[in-house]
Steps between C-alpha positions, in 0.01 A plus 500: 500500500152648630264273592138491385288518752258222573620304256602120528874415521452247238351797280706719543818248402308446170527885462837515591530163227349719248768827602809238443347363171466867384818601572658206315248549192588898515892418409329348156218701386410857685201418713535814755785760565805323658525568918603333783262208627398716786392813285318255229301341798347841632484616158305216356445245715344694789330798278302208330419318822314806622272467239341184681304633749344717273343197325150351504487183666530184274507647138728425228754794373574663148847604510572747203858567326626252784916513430651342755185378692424855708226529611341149344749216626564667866116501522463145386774345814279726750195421379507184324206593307463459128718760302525644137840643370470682203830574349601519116905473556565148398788481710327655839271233438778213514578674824165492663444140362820419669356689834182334488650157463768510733240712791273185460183790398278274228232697541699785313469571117748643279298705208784587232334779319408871468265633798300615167461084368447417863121300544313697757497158750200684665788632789387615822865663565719644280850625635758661271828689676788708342280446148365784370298845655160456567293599198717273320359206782186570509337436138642101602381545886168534340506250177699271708228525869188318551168714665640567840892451487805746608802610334825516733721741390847606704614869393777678579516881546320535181188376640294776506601686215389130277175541692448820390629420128194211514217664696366683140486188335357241809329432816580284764458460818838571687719379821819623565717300754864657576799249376693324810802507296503896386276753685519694167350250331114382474300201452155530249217224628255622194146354404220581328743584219264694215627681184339842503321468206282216660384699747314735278 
């Protein structure tokens, strides 16, 4: 498999843990699409990972409609920082538990509810990936951010078109950073996240 780069051995054997849990778990209960190891790692493991860099230094993570752990749990091996998963399937949340306990992460917390019943937990980062297009995101970017915090949000082709979908309705300030796993696809870094109607 692809390495990471610049990251640990020992960290990147949790991640490859975490891969071989989530294979087993995906026989049981359908987690992600069924692949080969190799395909799940670039599609998953590695499109998650490059979300790291991208992060402020030192502050905790809201991960929203987590599944199998993408983008939250990868984040929470590379970072070891604190991290909310947010996930209302009862049975994804076994899984994560399961991840969480066996990766050794206690500073991660499993939130089984709706994004919706979620408690803002004053987040200075919320991620959310494969979960929704972006004016669907935002309204919880903003509920869900304290004064000063970013949304990351991976996109595939569609990335402009949800931009332009949203752009009536908010402001924000926007970074775009190309994806190292599909040139086709972008990465939002968004703050100052404002429904329109605030501004007036």
């Amino acid at each position: 498999m692809v390495p990471i780069p610049e990251v640990p051995r020992e960290t990147e054997a949790k991640l490859r843990d975490y891969l071989a849990l989530l294979i087993r778990w995906n026989q049981r209960i359908n987690l992600v699409a069924k692949a080969e190891p190799e395909l799940l790692w670039q599609r998953h493991i590695l499109d998650s990972a490059q979300l790291a860099p991208l992060l402020p230094k030192g502050e905790p993570i809201v991960d929203l409609g987590s599944g199998a752990g993408f983008p939250g749990l990868v984040l929470a091996v590379l970072t070891g920082r604190e991290v909310h998963l947010i996930e209302s399937d009862q049975r994804k949340c076994a899984f994560l538990r399961e991840a969480a306990r066996l990766l050794g992460l206690d500073r991660v917390t499993i939130h089984a509810l709706r994004i919706e019943a979620a408690p803002s937990l004053g987040a200075a980062i919320v991620t959310a990936r494969a979960l929704a297009p972006l004016a669907d995101l935002l309204p919880h970017a903003h509920r869900l951010l304290r004064p000063g915090g970013i949304a990351l949000f991976p996109k595939g082709r569609t990335a402009e078109q949800e931009l332009t979908a949203a752009s009536p309705h908010w402001t924000m300030q926007i970074e775009r950073f190309t994806s190292s796993t599909d040139p086709h696809s972008t990465i939002f870094r968004l703050s100052e996240i404002h429904p329109v109607s605030a501004q007036a």
